[in-house]
Each structure stands twice: as structure tokens, then as C-alpha cells.
C-alpha positions as CSV (number, residue, x, y, z in Angstrom):
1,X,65.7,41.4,52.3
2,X,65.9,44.2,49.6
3,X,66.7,47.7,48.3
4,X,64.3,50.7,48.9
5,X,65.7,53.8,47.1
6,X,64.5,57.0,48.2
7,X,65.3,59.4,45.6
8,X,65.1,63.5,44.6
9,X,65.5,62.3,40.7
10,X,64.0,60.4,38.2
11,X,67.8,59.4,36.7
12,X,68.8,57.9,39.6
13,X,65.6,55.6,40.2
14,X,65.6,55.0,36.6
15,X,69.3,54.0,37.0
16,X,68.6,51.8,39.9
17,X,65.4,50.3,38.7
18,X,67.4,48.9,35.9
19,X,69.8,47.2,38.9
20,X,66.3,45.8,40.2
21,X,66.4,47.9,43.2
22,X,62.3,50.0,43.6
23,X,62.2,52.9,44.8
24,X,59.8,56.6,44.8
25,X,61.0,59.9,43.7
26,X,60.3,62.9,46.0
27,X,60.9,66.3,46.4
28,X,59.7,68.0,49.5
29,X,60.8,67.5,53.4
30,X,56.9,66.2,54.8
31,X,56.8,63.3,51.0
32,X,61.0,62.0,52.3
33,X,59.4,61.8,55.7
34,X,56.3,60.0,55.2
35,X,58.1,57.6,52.7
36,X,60.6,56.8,55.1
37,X,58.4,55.8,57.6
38,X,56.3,53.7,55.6
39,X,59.7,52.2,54.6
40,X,60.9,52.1,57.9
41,X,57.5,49.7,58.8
42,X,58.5,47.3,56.1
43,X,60.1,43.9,57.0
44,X,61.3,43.3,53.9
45,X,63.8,46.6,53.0
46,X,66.8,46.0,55.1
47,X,68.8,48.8,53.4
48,X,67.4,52.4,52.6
49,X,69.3,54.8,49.7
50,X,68.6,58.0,50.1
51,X,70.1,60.8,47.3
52,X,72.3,63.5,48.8
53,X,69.8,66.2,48.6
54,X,66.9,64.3,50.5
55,X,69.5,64.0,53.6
56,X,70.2,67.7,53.2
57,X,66.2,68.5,54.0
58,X,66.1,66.3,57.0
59,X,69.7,65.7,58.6
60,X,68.5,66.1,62.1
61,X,65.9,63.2,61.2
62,X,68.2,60.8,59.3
63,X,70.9,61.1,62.0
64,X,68.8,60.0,64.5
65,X,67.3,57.0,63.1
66,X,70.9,56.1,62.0
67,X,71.9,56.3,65.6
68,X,69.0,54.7,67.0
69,X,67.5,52.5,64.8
70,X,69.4,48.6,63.8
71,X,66.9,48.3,60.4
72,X,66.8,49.6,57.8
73,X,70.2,50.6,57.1
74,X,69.7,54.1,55.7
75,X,72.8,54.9,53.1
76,X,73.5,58.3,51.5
77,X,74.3,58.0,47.8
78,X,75.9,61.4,45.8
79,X,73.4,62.4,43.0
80,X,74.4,62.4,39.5
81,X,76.1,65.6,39.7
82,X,78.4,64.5,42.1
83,X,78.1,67.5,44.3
84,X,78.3,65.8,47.3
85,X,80.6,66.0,50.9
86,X,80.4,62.4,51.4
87,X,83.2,63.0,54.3
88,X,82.1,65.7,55.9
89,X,78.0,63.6,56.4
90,X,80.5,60.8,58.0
91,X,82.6,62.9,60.6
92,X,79.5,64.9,61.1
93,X,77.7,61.5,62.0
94,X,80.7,60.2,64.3
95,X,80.5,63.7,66.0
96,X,76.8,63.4,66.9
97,X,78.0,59.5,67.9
98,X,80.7,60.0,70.0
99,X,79.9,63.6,71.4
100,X,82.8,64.9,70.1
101,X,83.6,68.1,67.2
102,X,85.9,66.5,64.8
């Protein structure tokens, strides 16, 4: 099982590549989506890191595969500005979960 990095930034797949993990740079909604799901199709990736950003495009999308789907794990990493509301994505993920406005 491995790494698939999804990324809006060459730093942070250059950054990762260095940790061994591959990954594709993109910047548009329709490139994250069609990535993903060629991702998605892969046995081998068990866990998907997707940059901040690339979530922001598509949240409707990401939260239902994370809700639906067991594989790949799909995990949101800040980018390197660090601009990120790493809490808020989680309570707004429980919400959509559990039915309930937190």
C-alpha cells in the first residue's frame, strides 16, 4: 500500500517526493477530479493527500467519498502557507456525518 499526493503546488510534491511519497500537481476543479478517480481505481494507494486548496474547489465531492468510500483514505494536508481551518473541515465533516450543525 502507498502514498498518492494530490497537490495545488509544486513545493509540496517536491517536498513529499523527497519523503518517497508520488504524487501530480493540479490546479483546476475537472484535473483534482479526474486524478482522483483514476486514484480512486488504484489498488495500490491506500491513502490520498490532498493540499488545502484542492478540497476548497470540490468539498461537496471529497465529503462524500470520505463518507462513503473505506479506500483510499483521502487526508487534507495545510499548504505551505499554513492558511488553513483544519478544525472547522473536521466539525464540518462530523456535521455532514452525524446530521447535526456543530
Amino acid at each position: 500500500m502507498k502514498f498518492f499526493l494530490i497537490s495545488d503546488n509544486i513545493d509540496t510534491q517536491m517536498g513529499l517526493r523527497l519523503a518517497g511519497i508520488e504524487g501530480v500537481v493540479v490546479h483546476e476543479r475537472h484535473e483534482m477530479l479526474e486524478t482522483l478517480e483514476k486514484v480512486m481505481h488504484d489498488d495500490e494507494v491506500a491513502i490520498v493527500l490532498l493540499t488545502t486548496k484542492l478540497i476548497e474547489l470540490c468539498p461537496d465531492v471529497i465529503s462524500e467519498i470520505k463518507l462513503k468510500q473505506k479506500k483510499p483514505l483521502i487526508v487534507e494536508i495545510p499548504d505551505r502557507h499554513g492558511d488553513s481551518k483544519i478544525g472547522e473541515t473536521i466539525d464540518r465533516y462530523v456535521s455532514e456525518a452525524i446530521g447535526v450543525k456543530l
